[in-house]
C-alpha positions as a Markdown table, in Angstrom:
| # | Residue | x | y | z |
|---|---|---|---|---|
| 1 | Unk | 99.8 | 57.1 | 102.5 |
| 2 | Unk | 98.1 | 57.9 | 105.5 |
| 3 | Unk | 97.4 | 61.4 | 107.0 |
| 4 | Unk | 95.1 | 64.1 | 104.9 |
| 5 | Unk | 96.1 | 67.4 | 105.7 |
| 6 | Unk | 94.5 | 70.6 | 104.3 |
| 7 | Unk | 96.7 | 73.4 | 103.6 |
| 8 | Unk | 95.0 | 77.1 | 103.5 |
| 9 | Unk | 98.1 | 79.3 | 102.7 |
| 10 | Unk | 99.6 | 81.7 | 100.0 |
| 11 | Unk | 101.0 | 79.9 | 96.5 |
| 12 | Unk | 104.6 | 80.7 | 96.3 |
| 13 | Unk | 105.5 | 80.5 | 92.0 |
| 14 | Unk | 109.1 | 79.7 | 93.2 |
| 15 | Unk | 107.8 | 76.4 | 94.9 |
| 16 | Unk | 110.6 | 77.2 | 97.7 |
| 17 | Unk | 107.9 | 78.3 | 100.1 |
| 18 | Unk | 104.0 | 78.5 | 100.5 |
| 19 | Unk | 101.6 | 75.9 | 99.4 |
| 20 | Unk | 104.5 | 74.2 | 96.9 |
| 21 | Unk | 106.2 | 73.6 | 100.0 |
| 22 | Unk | 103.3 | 72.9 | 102.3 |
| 23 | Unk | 102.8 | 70.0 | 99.8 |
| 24 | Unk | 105.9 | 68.3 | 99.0 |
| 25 | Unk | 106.8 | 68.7 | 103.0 |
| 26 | Unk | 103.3 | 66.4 | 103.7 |
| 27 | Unk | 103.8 | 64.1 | 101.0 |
| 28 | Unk | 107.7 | 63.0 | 101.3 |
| 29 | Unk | 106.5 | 62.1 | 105.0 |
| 30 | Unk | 104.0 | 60.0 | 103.9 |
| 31 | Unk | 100.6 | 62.2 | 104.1 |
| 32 | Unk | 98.2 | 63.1 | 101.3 |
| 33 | Unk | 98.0 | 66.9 | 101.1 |
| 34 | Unk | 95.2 | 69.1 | 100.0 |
| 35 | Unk | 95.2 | 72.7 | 99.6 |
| 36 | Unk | 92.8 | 75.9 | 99.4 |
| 37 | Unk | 94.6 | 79.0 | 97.9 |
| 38 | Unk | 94.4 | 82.2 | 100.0 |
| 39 | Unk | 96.6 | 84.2 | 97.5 |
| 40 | Unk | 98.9 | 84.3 | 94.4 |
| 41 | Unk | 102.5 | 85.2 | 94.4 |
| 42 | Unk | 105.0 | 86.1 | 92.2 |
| 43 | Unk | 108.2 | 85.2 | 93.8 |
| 44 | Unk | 111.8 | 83.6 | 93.7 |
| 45 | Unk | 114.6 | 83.3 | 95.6 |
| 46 | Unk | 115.0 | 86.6 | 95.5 |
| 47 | Unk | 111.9 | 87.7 | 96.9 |
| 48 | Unk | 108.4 | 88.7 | 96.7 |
| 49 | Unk | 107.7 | 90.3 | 93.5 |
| 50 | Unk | 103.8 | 90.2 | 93.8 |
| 51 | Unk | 100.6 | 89.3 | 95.4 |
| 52 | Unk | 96.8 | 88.5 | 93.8 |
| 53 | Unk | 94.3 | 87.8 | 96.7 |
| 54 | Unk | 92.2 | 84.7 | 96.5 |
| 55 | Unk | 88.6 | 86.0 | 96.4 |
| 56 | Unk | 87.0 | 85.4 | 99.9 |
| 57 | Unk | 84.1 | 83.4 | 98.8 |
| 58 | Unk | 86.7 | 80.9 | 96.5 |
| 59 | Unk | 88.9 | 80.2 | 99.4 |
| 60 | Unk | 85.7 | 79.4 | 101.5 |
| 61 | Unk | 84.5 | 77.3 | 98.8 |
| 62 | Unk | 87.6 | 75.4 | 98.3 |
| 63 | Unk | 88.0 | 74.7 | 102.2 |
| 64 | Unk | 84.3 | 73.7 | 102.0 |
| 65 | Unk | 84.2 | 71.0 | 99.4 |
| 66 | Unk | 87.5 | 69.1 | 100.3 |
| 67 | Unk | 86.4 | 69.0 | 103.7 |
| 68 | Unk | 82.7 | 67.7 | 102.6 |
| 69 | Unk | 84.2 | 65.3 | 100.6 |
| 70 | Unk | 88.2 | 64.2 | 101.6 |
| 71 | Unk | 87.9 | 65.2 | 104.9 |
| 72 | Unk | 91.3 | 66.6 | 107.1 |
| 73 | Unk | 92.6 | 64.6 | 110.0 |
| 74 | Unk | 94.5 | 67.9 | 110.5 |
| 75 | Unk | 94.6 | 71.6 | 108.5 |
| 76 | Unk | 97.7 | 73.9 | 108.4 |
| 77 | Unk | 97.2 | 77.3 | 108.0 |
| 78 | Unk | 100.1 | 80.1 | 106.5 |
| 79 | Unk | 99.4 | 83.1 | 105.0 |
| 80 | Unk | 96.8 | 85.1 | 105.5 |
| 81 | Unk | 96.8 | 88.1 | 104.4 |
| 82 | Unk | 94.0 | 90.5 | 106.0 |
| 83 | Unk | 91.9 | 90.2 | 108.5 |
| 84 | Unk | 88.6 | 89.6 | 106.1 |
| 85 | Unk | 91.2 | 86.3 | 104.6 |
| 86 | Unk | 91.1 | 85.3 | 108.5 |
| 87 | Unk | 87.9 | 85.6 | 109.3 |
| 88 | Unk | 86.7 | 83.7 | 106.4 |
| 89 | Unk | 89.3 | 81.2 | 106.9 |
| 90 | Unk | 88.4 | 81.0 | 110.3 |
| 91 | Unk | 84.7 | 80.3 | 109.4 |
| 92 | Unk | 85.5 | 77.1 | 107.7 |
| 93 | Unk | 87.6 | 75.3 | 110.3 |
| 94 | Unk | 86.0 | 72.2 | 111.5 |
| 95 | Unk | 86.0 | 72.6 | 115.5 |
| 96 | Unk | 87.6 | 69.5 | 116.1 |
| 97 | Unk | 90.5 | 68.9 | 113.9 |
| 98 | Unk | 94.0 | 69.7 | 115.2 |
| 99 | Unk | 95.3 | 72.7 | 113.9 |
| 100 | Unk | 98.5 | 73.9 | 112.8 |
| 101 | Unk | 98.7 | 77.6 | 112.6 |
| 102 | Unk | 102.0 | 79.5 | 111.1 |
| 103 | Unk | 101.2 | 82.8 | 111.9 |
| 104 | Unk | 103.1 | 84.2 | 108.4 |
| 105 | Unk | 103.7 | 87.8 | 108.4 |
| 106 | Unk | 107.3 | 88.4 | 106.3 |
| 107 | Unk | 108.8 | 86.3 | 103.7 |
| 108 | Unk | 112.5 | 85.7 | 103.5 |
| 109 | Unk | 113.2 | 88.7 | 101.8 |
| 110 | Unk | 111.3 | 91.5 | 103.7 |
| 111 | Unk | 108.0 | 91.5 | 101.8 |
| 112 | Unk | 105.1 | 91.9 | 104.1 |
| 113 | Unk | 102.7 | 89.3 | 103.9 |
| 114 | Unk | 100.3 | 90.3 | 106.4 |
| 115 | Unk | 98.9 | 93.5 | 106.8 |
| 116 | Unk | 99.2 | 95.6 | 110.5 |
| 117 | Unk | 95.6 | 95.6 | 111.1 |
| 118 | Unk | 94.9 | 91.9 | 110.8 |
| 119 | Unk | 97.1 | 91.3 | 113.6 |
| 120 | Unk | 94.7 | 91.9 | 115.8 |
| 121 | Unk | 92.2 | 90.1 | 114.3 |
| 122 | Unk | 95.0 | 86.5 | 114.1 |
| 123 | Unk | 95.0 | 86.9 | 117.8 |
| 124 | Unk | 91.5 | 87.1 | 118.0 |
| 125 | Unk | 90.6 | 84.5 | 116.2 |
| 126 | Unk | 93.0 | 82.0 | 115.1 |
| 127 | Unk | 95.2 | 81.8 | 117.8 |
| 128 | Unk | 92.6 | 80.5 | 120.5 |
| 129 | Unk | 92.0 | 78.1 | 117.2 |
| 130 | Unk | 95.2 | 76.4 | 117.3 |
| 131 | Unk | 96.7 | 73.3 | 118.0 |
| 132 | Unk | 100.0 | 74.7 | 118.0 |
| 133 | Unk | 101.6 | 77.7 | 116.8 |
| 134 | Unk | 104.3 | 78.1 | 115.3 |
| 135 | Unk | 105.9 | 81.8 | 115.3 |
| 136 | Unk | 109.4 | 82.6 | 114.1 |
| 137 | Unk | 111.2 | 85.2 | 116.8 |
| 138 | Unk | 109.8 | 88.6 | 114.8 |
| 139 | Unk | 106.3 | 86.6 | 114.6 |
| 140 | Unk | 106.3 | 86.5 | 118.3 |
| 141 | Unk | 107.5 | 90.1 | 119.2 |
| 142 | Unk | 104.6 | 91.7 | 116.7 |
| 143 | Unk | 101.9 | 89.1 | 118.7 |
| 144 | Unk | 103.1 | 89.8 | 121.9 |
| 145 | Unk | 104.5 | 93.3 | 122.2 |
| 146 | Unk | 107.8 | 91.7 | 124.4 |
| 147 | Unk | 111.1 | 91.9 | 122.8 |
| 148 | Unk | 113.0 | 88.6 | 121.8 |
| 149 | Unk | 116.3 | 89.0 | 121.9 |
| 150 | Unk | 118.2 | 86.5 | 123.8 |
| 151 | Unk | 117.6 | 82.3 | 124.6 |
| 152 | Unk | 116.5 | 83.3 | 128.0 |
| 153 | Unk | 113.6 | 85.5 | 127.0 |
| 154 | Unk | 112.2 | 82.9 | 124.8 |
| 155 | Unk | 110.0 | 81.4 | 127.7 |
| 156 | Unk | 108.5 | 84.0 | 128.6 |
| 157 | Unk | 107.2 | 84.9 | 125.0 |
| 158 | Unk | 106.7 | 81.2 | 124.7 |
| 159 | Unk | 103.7 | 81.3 | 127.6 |
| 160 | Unk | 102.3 | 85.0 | 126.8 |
| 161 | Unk | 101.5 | 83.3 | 123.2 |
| 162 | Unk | 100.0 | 80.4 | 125.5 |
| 163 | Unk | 97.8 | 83.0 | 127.3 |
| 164 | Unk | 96.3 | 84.3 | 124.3 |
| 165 | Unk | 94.5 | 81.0 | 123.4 |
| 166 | Unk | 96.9 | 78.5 | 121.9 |
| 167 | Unk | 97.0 | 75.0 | 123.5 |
| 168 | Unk | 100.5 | 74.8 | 122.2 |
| 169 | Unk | 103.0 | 76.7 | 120.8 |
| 170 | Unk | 106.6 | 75.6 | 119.2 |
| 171 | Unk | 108.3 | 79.3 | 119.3 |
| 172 | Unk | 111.4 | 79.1 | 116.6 |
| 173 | Unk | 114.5 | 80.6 | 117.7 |
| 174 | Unk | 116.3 | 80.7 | 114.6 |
| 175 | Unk | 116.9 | 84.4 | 114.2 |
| 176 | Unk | 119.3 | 84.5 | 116.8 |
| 177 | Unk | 122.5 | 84.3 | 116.7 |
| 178 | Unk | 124.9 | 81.4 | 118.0 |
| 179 | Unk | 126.1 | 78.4 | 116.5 |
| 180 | Unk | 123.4 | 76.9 | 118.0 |
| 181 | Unk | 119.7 | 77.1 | 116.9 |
| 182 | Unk | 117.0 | 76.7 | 119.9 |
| 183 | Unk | 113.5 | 76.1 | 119.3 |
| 184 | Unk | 111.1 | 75.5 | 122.2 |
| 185 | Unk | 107.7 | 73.8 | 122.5 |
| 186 | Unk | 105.4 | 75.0 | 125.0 |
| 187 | Unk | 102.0 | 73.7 | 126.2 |
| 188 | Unk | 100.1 | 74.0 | 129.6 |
| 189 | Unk | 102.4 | 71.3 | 131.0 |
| 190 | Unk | 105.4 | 73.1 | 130.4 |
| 191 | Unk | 108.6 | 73.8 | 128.2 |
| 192 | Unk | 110.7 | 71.5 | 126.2 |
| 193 | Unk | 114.0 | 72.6 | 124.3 |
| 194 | Unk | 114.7 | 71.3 | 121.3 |
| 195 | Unk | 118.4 | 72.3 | 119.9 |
| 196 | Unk | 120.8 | 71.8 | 117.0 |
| 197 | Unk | 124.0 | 72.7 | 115.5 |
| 198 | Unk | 123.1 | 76.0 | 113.0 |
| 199 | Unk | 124.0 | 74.8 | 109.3 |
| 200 | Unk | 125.6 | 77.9 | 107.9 |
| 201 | Unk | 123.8 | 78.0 | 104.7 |
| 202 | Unk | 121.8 | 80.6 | 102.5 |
| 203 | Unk | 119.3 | 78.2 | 101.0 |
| 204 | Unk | 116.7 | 78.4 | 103.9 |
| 205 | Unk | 114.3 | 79.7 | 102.1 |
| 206 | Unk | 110.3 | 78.2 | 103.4 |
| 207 | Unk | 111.4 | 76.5 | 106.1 |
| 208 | Unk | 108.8 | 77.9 | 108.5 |
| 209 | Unk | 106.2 | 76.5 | 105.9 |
| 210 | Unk | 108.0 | 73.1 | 106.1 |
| 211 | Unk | 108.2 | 72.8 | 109.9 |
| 212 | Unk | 104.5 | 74.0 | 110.2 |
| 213 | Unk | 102.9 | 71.5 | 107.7 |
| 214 | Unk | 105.8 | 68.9 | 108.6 |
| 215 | Unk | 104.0 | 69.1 | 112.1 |
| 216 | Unk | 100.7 | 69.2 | 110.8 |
| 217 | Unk | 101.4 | 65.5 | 108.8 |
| 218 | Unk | 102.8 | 64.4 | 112.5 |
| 219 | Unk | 99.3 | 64.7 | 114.0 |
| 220 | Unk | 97.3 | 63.9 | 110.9 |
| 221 | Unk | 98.7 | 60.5 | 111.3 |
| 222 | Unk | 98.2 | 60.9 | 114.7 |
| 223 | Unk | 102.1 | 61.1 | 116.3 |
| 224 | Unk | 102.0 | 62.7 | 119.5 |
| 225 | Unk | 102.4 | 66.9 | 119.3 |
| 226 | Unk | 106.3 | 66.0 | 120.8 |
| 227 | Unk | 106.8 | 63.2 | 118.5 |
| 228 | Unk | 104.9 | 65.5 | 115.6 |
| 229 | Unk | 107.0 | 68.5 | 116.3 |
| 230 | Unk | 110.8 | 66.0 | 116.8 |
| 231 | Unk | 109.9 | 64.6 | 113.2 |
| 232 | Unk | 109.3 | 67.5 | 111.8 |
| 233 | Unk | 112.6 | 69.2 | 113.1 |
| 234 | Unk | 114.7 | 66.3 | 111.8 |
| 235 | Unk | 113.1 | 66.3 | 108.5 |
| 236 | Unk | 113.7 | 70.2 | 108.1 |
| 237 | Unk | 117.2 | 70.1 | 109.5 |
| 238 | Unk | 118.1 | 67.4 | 106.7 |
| 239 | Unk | 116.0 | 69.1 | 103.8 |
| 240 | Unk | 118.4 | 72.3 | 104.5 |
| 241 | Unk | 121.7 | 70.0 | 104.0 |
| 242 | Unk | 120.4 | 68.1 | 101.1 |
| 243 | Unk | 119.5 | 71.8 | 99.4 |
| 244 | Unk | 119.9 | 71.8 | 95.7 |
| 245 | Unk | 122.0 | 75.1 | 95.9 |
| 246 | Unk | 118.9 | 76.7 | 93.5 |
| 247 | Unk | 118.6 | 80.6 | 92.9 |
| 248 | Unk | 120.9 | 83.8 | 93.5 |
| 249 | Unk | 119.0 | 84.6 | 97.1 |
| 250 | Unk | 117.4 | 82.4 | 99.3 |
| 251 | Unk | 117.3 | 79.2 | 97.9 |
| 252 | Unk | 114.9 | 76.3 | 98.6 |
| 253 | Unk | 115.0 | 72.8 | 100.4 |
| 254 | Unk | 115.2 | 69.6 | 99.0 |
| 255 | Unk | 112.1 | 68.2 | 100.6 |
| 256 | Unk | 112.1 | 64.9 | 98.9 |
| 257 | Unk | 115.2 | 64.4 | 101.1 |
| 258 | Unk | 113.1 | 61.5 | 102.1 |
| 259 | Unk | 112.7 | 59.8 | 99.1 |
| 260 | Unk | 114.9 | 57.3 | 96.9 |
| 261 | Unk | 113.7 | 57.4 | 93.1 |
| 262 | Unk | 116.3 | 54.6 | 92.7 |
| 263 | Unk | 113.7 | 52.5 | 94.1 |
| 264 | Unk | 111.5 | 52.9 | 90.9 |
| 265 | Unk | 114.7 | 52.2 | 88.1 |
């Protein structure tokens, strides 16, 4: 095991998404994952059925005493619901530790999982914060104010999201449409593609989660952000073939696609 990554993010009850996923996506590649809860959901595959806040105060607390004591070679943040959540979160961030920050805003199934006026406040603070940033194609329209709607205007979302503070940002191009699914990493040296083949499949549920802390357990074990971010990629791409087929909506990945429990018989 090698690679400690604290995960500040919502709890998903369906374990498709959230922190479940944040934590089995670290530990089948190899990292140790800890976690401080930002909120309590109720959810399946079907969606989001209902949301408890986390307490400000607990959620600083939790960040404080695994970083006093376990430390983080890297933290991965998800949801976070309102701007008070951010700037508490925000508070507790260690200034050097890379940081992977999935600026999460809608689940799967619509629900709104960041409220309007905290937007302002993510780009404020947490975006000059981040490593990289990782923003699905709505994501990046909301933080921007440009529309998305073809390959060719990814790059110039890609480097207005560079201009508001991030050092890097991998902008996910998988609400387009096309049989092929583009995904590009920008940082100040330029722009790298990264394309597959789209797998036609329903059970894609959390795989922003996955890529984000998949990334973030790249540079915890200190892989280079393109090596981090082509790791990642791979890992998510076969996590949504191997998919156990579970639920009636969006069903979740099989993150331990990694691992053989024959080994242990």
């Amino acid at each position: 095991m090698k690679g400690r990554v604290l995960i500040v993010a919502g709890s998903d009850s369906g374990g498709g998404a959230g922190i479940q996923a944040d934590i089995k996506a670290v530990t089948a590649l190899g990292g140790f994952a800890a976690t401080a809860v930002t909120a309590l959901t109720a959810q399946n595959t079907l969606g989001v059925q209902g949301v408890l806040p986390i307490p400000l105060d607990f959620i600083r607390q939790q960040m404080r005493v695994v970083l006093d004591d376990i430390g983080a070679d890297a933290i991965k943040t998800g949801m976070l619901h309102d701007a008070a959540t951010i700037e508490a979160v925000c508070a507790e961030l260690p200034p050097d530790t890379p940081l992977v920050a999935d600026p999460v805003m809608v689940a799967k199934g619509g629900h709104a999982l960041l409220q309007d006026a905290a937007v302002s406040t993510l780009r404020r603070l947490l975006l000059p914060r981040a490593t990289v940033l990782t923003p699905n194609l709505p994501e990046a329209e909301v933080l921007t104010g440009l529309r998305i709607r073809t390959a060719e205007d990814m790059p110039a979302a890609a480097r207005a999201l560079l201009a508001l503070g991030a050092r890097a940002v991998l902008l996910k191009g998988g609400h387009l449409e096309g049989r092929r699914v583009l995904d590009l990493l920008a940082t100040a040296e330029g722009i790298e593609a990264f394309e597959d083949d789209r797998i036609e499949t329903r059970h894609t549920h959390g795989t922003g989660c996955t890529l984000a802390s998949a990334v973030a357990a790249g540079l915890a074990q200190q892989l280079s952000l393109r090596d981090a971010v082509a790791r990642a990629r791979r890992y998510v791409l076969a996590a949504i073939k191997a998919a156990p087929g579970y639920g009636a909506g969006h069903g979740p990945l099989d993150h331990g696609v990694t691992m053989d429990p024959g080994r242990l018989a």
